[in-house]
C-alpha positions as CSV (number, residue, x, y, z in Angstrom):
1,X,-19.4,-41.1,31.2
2,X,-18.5,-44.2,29.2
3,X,-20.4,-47.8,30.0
4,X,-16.3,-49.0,30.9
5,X,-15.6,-46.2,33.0
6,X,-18.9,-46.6,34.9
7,X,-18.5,-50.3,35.4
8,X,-14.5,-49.9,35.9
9,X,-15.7,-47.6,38.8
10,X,-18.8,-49.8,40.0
11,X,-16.2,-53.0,40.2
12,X,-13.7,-50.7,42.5
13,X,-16.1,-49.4,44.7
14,X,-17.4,-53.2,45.1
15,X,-13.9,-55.0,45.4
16,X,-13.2,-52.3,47.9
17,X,-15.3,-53.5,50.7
18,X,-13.2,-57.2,50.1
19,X,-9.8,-55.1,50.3
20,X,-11.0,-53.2,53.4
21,X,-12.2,-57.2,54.9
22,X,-8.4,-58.1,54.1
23,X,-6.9,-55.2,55.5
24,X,-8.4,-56.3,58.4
25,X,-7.3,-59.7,58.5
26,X,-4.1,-59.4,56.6
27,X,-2.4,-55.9,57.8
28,X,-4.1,-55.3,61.2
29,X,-4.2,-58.8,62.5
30,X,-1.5,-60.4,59.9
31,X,-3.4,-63.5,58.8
32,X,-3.5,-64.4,55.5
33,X,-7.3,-66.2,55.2
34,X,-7.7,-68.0,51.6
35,X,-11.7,-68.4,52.1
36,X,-11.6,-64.8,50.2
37,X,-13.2,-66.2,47.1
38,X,-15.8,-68.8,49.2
39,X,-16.9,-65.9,51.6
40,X,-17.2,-63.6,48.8
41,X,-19.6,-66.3,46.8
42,X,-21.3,-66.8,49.7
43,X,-22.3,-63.5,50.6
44,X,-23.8,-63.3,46.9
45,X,-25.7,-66.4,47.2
46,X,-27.1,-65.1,50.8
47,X,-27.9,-61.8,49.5
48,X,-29.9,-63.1,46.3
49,X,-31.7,-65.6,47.8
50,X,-33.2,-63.5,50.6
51,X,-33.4,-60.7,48.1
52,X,-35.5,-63.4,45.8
53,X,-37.6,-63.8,48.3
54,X,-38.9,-60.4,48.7
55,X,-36.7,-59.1,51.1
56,X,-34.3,-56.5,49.8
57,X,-32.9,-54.9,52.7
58,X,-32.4,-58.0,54.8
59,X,-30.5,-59.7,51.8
60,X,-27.5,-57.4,53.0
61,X,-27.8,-57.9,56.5
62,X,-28.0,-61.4,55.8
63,X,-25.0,-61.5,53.6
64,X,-22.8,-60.3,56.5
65,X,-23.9,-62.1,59.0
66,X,-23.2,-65.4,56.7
67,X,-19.8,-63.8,56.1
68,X,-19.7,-63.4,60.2
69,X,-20.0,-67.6,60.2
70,X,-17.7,-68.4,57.7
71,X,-15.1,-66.2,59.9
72,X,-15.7,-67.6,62.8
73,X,-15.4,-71.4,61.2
74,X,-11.9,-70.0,59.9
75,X,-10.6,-68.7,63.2
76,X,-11.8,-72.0,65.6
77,X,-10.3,-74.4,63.2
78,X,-7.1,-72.2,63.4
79,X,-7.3,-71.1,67.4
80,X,-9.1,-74.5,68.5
81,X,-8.1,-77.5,66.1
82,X,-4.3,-76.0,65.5
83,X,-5.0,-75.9,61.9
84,X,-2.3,-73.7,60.5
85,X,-4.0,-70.1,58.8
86,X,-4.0,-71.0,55.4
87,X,-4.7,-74.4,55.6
88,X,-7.9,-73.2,57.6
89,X,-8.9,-70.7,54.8
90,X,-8.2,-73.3,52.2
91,X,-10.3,-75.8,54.1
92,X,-13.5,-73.5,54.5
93,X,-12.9,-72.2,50.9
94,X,-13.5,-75.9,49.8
95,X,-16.1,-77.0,52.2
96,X,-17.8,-72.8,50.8
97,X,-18.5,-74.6,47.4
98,X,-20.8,-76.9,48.7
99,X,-22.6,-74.8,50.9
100,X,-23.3,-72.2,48.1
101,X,-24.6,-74.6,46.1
102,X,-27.3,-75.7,48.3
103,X,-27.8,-72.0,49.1
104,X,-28.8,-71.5,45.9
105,X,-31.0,-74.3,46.1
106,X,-28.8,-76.8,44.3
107,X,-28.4,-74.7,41.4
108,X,-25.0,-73.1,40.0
109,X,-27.1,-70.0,38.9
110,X,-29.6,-67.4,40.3
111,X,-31.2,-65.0,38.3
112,X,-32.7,-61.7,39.7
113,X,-33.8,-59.5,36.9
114,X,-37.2,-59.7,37.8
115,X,-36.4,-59.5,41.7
116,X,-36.6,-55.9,44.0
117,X,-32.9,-54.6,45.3
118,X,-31.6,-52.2,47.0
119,X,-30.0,-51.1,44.0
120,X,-33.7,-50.8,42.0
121,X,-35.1,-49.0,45.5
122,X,-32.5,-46.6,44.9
123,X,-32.9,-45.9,41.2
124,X,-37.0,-45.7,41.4
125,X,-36.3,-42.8,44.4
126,X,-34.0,-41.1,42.2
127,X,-35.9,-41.7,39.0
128,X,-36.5,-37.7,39.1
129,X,-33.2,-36.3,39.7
130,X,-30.6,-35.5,37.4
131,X,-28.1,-37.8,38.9
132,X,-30.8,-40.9,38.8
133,X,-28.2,-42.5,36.3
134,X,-25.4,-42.5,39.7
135,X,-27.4,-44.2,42.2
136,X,-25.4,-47.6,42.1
137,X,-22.6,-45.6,42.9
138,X,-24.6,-43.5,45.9
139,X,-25.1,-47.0,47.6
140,X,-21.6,-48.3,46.5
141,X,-20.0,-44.9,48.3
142,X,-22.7,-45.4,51.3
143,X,-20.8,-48.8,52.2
144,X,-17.5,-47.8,51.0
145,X,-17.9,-44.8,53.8
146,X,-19.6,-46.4,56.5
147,X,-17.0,-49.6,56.3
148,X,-14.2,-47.0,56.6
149,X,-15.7,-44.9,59.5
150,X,-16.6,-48.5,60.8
151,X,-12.6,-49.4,61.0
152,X,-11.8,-46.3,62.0
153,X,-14.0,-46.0,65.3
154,X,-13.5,-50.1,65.6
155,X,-9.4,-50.1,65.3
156,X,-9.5,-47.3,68.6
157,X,-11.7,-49.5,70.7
158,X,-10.1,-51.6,73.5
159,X,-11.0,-54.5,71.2
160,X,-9.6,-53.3,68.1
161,X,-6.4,-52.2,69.9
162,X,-6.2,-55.7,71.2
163,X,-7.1,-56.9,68.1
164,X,-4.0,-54.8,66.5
165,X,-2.1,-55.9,69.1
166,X,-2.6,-59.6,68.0
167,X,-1.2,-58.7,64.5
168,X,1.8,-57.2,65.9
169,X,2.6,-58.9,69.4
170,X,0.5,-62.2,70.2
171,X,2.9,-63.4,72.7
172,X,2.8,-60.2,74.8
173,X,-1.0,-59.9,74.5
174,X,-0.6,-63.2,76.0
175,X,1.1,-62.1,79.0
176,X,-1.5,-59.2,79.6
177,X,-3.7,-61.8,80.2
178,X,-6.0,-61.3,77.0
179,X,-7.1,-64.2,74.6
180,X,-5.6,-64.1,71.3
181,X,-8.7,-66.6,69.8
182,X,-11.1,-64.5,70.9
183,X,-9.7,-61.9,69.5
184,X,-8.9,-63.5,66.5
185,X,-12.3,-64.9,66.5
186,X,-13.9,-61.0,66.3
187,X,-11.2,-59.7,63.6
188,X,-11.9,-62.7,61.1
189,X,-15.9,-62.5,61.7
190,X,-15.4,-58.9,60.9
191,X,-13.3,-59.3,57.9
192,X,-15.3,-61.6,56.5
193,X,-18.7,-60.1,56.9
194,X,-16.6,-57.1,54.8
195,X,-16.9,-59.5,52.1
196,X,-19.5,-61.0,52.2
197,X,-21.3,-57.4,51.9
198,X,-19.2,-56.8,48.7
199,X,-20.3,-60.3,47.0
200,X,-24.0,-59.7,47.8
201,X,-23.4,-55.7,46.4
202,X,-21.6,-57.3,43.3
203,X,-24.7,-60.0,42.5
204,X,-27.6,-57.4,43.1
205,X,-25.7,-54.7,41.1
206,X,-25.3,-57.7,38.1
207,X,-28.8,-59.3,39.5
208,X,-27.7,-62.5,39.0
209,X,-25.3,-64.8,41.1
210,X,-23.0,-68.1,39.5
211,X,-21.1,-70.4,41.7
212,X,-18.0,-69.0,39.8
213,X,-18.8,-64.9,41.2
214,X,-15.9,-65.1,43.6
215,X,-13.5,-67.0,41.9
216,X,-10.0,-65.0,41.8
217,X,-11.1,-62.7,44.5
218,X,-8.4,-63.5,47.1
219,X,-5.9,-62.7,44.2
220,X,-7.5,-58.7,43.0
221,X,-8.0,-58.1,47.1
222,X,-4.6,-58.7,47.9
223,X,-3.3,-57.1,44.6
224,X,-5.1,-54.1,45.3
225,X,-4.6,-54.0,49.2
226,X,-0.3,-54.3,48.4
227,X,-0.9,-51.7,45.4
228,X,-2.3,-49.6,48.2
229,X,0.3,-50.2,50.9
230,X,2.7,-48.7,48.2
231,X,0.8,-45.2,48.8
232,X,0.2,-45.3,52.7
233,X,3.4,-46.1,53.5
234,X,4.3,-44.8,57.2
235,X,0.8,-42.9,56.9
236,X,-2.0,-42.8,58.9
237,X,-4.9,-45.2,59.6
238,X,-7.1,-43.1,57.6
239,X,-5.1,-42.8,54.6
240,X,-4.0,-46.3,55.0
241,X,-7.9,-47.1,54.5
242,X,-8.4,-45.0,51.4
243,X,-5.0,-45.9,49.9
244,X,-5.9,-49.3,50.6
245,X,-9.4,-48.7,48.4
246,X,-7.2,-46.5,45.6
247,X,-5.3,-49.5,44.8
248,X,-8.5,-51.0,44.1
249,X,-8.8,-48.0,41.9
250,X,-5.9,-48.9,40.2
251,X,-6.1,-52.4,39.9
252,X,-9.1,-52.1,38.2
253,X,-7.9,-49.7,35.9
254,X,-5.2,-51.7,34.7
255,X,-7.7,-54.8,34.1
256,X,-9.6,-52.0,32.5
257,X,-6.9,-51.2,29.9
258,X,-6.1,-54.4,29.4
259,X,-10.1,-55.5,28.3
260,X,-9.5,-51.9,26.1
261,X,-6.3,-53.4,23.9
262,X,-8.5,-56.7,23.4
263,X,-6.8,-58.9,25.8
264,X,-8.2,-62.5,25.3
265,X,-9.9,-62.7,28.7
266,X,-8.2,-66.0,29.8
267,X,-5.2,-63.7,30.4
268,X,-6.9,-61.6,33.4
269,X,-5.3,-63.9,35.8
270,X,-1.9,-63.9,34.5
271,X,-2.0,-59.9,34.7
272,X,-3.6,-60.0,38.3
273,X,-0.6,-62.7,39.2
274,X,1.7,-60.5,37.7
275,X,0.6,-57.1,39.8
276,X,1.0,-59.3,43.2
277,X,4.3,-60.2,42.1
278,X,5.4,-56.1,41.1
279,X,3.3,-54.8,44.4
280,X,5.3,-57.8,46.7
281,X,8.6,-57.2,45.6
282,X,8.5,-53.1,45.5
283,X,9.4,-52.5,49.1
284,X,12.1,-55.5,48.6
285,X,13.8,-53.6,45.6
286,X,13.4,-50.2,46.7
287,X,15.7,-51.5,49.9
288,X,17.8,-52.8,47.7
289,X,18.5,-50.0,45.1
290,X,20.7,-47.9,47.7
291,X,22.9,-51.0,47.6
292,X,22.7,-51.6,43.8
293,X,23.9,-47.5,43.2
294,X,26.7,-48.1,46.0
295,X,27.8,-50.9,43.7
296,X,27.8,-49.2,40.7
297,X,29.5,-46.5,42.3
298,X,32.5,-48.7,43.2
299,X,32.6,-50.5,39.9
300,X,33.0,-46.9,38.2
301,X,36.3,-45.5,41.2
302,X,37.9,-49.3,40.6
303,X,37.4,-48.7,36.6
């Protein structure tokens, strides 16, 4: 298998636990949150720190739990101050660059090749197996399949029905007597611990951490989570979740290809704006083509 292919896979797998924390927020409980790319660089900074100093398996349970406070800031600013959604998430994501900064000890730059990981635990267990090569994408899968059976347990709980209920209804949870902030409060801290586990997975995997790792993240989530929606339309929570981590598939593939025809890397963004755009406006013009044909149609009898 080819180093592009490998990483191409590695990245999915990764951005897929960020999709998964926005299908949360964005589909179930229909928030759009803008602290994406803070969250996601604080979860790295978390993870590599406590990973730094000597505790590998409590860099990832720290990571989420970080995520778990930047949710909850995002939700009582929103459900408590009246701070509209996005300007909430645009808020924390600003007030996020500071805190990671002193995170990492006031430095824009960790570096971990020296430091124990999960990901190194892994690959000294395996050392003797034929697959050894695989074991950053064992652990990447491990997540990956636990966040899904996570959602899927989570969503069918009277919490997470309420919680879907939110997205779809908040006036009539409401009237049934059930607090929309609190529940907001618990789908956010969720979502957001979601990725915060994929920016710490991404820094140990790369073992190093930059104040930039999460930059752009909001943007490849959302692409991905909308290229997914295209696939699981009118399907079933369970295919929803893994159509919503195949767009991150794809996605990446495309960003993939595009590295392979030598696309000056400044460009990334443009392509990533450009696949929001496409995925967006899909269910738009595929609503409108019946119309478009019926035009035609009548432009060809009146000719």
């Amino acid at each position: 298998m080819s180093a592009l292919i490998l990483t191409t896979i590695e990245l999915s797998l990764i951005g897929s636990l960020t999709v998964l924390g926005l299908y949360l927020s964005y589909t179930v409980l229909n928030i759009c949150d803008l602290s994406t790319d803070g969250c996601f660089t604080l979860g790295a900074c978390v993870g590599a720190m406590v990973a730094l100093s000597g505790h590998p398996y409590l860099a990832v349970i720290a990571a989420m739990i970080a995520g778990i406070f930047s949710g909850l800031t995002v939700s009582v600013l929103q459900c408590y101050f009246g701070i509209n959604s996005l300007l909430s998430g645009i808020i924390v994501n600003t007030a996020l660059y500071s805190v990671n900064i002193a995170v990492m000890g006031n430095s824009s730059l960790v570096n971990l090749n020296k430091t124990v990981t999960v990901y190194s635990i892994a690959k000294g267990l395996l050392s003797d197996m034929p697959f050894s090569v695989f074991s950053s994408l064992l652990i990447e899968f491990f997540f990956v399949l636990a966040l899904i059976g996570f959602l899927l347990f989570f969503l069918k709980t009277r919490i997470g029905l309420a919680v879907k209920a939110t997205g779809d209804n908040r006036v009539m949870v409401e009237a049934s007597s059930i607090d929309p902030r609190i529940i907001t409060l618990i789908g956010l801290s969720i979502a957001n611990s979601f990725t915060a586990l994929s920016g710490c997975l991404l820094a140990l995997s790369q073992r190093s951490c930059n104040i930039d790792i999460g930059s752009g993240m909001v943007t490849i989530a959302l692409a991905s989570l909308l290229i997914g929606r295209i696939f699981s339309k009118e399907r079933k929570l369970t295919a929803s979740l893994f159509c919503a981590v195949l767009g991150t598939f794809i996605f990446r593939s495309i960003y993939a290809v595009a590295l392979r025809l030598n696309m000056p890397a400044f460009l990334l963004k443009l392509v990533s704006a450009f696949i929001v755009a496409l995925a967006i406006s899909i269910p738009y013009l595929r609503s409108r083509l019946p119309l478009i044909k019926r035009r035609r149609m009548l432009k060809k009898e009146a000719a």
